[in-house]
N, C-alpha and C positions, 0 to 999 in steps of 0.2 A: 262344501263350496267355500272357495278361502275369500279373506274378507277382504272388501278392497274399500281406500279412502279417496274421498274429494283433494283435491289442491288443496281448500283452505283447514283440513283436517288434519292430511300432511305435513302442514308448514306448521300446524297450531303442536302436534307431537316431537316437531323437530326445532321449536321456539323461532321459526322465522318470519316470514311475511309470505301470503301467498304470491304479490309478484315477485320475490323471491323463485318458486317453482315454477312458475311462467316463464321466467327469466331462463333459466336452466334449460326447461324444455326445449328452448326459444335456440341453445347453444347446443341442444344436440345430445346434453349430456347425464339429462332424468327425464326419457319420452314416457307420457303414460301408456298402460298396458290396455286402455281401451278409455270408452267414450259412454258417457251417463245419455238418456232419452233426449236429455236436455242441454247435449253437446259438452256436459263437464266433464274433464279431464277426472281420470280415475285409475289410482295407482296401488299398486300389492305392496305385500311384508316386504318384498325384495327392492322395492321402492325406497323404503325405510332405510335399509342398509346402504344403499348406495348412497343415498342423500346425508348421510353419517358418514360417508367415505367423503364425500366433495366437500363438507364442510370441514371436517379434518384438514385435510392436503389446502385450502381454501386458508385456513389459520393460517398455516404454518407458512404462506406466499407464496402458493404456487400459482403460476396464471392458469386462466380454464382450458388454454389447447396443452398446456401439461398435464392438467386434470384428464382431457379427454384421451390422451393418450394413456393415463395408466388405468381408468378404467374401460376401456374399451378393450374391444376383443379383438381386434384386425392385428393387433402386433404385441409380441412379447417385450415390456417394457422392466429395466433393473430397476425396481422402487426402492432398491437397497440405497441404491447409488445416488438417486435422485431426492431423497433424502437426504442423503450425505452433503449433496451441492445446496439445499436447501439450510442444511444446518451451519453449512460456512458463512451463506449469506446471511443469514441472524446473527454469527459470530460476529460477524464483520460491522453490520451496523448497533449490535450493543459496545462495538468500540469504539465508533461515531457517536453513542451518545457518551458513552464516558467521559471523551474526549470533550465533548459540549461543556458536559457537569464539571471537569477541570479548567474550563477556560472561563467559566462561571466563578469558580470561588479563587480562580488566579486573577481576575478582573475586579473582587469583591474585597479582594486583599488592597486594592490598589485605590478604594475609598478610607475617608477619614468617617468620624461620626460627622463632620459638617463640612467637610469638602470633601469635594472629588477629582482628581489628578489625571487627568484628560491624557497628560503627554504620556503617564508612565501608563495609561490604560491600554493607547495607542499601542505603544511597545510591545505588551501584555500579550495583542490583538494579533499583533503583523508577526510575531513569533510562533502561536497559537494557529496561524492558516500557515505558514511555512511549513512546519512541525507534520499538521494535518496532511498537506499532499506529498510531502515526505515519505510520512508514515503510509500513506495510499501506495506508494510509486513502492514501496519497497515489498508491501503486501503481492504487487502485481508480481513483480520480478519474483518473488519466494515462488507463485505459483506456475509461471509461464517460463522463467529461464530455463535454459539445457544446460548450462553450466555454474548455477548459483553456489553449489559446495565448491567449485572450483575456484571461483572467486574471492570466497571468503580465503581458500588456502595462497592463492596466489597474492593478495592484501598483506596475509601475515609472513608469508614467506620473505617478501621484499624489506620486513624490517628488517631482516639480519639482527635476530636480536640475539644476547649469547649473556649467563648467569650472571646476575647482581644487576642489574642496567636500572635505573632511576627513567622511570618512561612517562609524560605526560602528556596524557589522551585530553584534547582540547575538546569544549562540547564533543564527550564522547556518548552521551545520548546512552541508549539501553547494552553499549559497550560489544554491537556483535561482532566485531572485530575477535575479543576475544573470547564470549562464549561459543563460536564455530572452531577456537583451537585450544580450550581451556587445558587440556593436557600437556600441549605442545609449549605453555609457556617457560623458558628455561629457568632453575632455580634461583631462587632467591630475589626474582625479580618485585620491585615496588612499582605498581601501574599507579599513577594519580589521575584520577577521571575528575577532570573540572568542567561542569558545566550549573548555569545557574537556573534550569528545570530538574524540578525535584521527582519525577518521573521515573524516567530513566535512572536517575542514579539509584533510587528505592528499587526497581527492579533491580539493579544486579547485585544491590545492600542483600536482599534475599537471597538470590541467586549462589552468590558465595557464600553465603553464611549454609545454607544445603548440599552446595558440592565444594567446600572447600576441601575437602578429605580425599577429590581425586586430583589437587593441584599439586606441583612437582612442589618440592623440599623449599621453604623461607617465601615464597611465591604471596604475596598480598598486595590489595588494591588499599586506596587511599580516597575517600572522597572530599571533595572540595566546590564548596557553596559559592561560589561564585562567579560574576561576569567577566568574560574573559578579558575585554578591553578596559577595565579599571582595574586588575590585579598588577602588583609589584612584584615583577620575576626576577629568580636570586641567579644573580648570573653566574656561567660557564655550572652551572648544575644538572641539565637533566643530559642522556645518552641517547633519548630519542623523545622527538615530539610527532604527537601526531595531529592530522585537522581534518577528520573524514565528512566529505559533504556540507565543509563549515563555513566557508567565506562567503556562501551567500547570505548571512548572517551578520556580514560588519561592515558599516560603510567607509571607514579608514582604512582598507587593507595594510597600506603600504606600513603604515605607526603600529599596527600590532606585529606585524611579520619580525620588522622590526627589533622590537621587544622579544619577540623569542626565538630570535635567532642570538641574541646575546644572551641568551638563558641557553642555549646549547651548550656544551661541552667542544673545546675546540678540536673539530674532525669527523664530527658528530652530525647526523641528517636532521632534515625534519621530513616526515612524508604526509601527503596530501590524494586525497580525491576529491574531483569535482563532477557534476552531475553528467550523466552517460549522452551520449551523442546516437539521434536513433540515425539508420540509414534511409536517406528519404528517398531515394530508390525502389524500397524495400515498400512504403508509404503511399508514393505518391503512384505506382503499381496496382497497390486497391482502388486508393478512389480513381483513376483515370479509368478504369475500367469499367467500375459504377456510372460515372457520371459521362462516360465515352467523350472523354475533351481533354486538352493539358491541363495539370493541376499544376500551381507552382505554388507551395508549399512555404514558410517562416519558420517550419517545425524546430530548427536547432538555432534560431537567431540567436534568441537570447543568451544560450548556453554557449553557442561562442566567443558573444560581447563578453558575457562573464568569466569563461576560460581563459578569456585575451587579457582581461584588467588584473586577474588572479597570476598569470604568466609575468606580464610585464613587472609587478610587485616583487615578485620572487628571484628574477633578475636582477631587480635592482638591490635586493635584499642578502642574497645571498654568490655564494663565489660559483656555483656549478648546478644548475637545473637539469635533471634528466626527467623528461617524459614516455615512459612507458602506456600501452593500451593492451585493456585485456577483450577479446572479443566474446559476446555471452549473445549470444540468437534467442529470440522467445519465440516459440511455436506454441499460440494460443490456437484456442481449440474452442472456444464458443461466442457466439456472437454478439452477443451484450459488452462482453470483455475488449472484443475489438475495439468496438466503438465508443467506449468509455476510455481507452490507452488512446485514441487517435483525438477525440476531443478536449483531452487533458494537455496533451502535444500541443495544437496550437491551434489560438484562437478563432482565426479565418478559417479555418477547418471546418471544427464546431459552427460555426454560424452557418456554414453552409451544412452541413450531415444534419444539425436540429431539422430543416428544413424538409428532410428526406428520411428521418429514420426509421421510418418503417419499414421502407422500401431497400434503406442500404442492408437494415438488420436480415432481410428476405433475401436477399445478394449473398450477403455472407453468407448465412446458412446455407444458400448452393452454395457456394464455394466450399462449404466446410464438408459439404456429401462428397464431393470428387476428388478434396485433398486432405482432407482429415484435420490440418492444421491451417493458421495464416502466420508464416512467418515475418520476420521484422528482425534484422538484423541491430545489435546495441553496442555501442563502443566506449565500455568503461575505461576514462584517463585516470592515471598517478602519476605525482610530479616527486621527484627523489631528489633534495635540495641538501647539499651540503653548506658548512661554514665554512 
């Protein structure tokens, strides 16, 4: 006769709490294998195991209708895979905390032993949450673009760059410009990556220092500590400057533009990108269909006010602006990701999907059965400024 335990026998073998297995029971997803004289629940060896499976998958974050789906028997579920998405999202927020622990001792830096510097902590702050949903929006795009290698080629293509060129990359951040075309860069080239987060630049300090051995002939980077808008630029010196995703970053545009556009070479560009323009078409699509009413949307306000003040600058700054668009579609594929890219988008959104997310998250997941994807079209600008 095989041996069977109580609830509180079970939980005390598996160090939990017995309404812990109440709880369970309760979701469907550890029913006892029968019932004691005295109505207590009463579970087998196989009990055991399962409840070592739930708590497992339970660490690692999975909600319990994931749990119930990969031990259950009604459907063949890839636990390889689910796994895998598992393990991204751990990736993803031990880089949330890291990112904390940096903004902790770049903040800590900004005390004295007996004062504390408010204005430069501010600074610290408001570059450290820029940085942050930067670093988010680009994480998303790596994952949902259909054309992200594209991007990266079609970025370094437009510099036209060609051997020896003196090229400096303005808050170039962790430099992906050019580790998506590290081989492609022409010889003898000096990249100077100036930015004043020590981050990025330590990543690609490493980065080169392990693959410099596949960069073309004279090819090396230069870094440089400092804030872009207090540096003395040595004029008619560099061949190309770049500003990738930088001007929401300085509130003088027009005085630093400026400044390095007399630091060009005369004939010489500077190239720019500014943040991607979603289609609110594409947007306002989903939720009108959710919410069965017109939606009217704010989603690109900002980024156009900001495109326009960056425009008008570069106008006035320089003899010839050309604006190019690369068009890159994201076809996300789970539902959390939706709703996380559409309340990051815009405000008035979010305040209204908090209100409903359970129900929109239940939407999309139909939607996601009948179309596999939720597309959202994205319209990455370059501005191609000569002297």
């Amino acid at each position: 006769m095989k041996k069977l335990y109580t609830a509180g026998e079970l939980a005390k073998i598996a160090g939990v709490s017995s309404r812990t297995i109440r709880f369970y029971d309760e979701k469907g997803i550890l029913i006892p294998c029968g019932y004691s004289e005295g109505a207590y629940r009463l579970y087998d060896e196989e009990a055991i195991l399962r409840l070592q499976q739930i708590l497992m998958f339970k660490y690692v974050g999975f909600s319990l209708e994931e749990i119930a789906k990969v031990i259950g028997q009604d459907e063949v579920i890839d636990v390889g895979l689910m796994l895998d998405k598992q393990k991204e999202l751990m990736q993803r927020e031990q880089e949330r905390i890291e990112r904390i622990i940096y903004a902790l001792e770049q903040a800590k830096e900004s005390c004295t032993d007996k004062a504390f510097d408010l204005e430069r902590f501010s600074q610290i702050m408001q570059l450290i949450t820029k940085n942050d949903f930067a670093h988010r929006r680009y994480g998303f795009y790596e994952r949902y673009s259909t054309k992200q290698e594209e991007w990266y080629q079609w970025r370094f293509d437009n510099l036209n760059l060609s051997e020896n060129m003196l090229i400096l990359d303005v808050g170039g951040g962790y430099g992906s410009i050019w580790l998506h075309a590290w081989e492609q860069i022409p010889a003898g080239c000096n990249i100077v990556m100036l930015d004043k987060d020590s981050k990025g630049r330590d990543y690609l300090k490493n980065y080169e220092k392990e693959n410099g051995n596949r960069l073309a002939p004279g090819v090396r980077f230069t870094f440089w500590d400092a804030d872009a808008e207090a540096v003395d630029y040595e004029a008619e010196t560099y061949d190309r400057i770049l500003t990738n995703h930088f001007w929401g970053y300085i509130d003088d545009k027009t005085r630093l533009m400026k400044r390095l556009q007399l630091a060009l070479k005369p004939g010489c560009i500077m190239v720019s990108t500014v943040p991607s323009i979603v289609d609110k078409a594409d947007v306002e699509d989903i939720v009108e269909e959710f919410f069965n009413k017109r939606i009217h949307t704010e989603i690109n306000a900002q980024k156009e006010e900001h495109q326009k003040i960056v425009e008008d600058s570069m106008n006035e700054c320089f003899t010839q602006v050309k604006n190019i668009v690369f068009s890159n579609p994201l076809l996300i594929n789970e539902e959390e990701a939706v709703y996380d890219y559409l309340c990051d988008s815009d405000k008035g959104l979010k305040q209204m999907l908090e209100k409903k997310k359970t129900e929109f998250l239940a939407y999309v997941k139909a939607r996601l059965l009948k179309e596999k994807n939720v597309k959202i079209d994205i319209k990455a600008p370059m501005y191609i400024c000569s002297k």
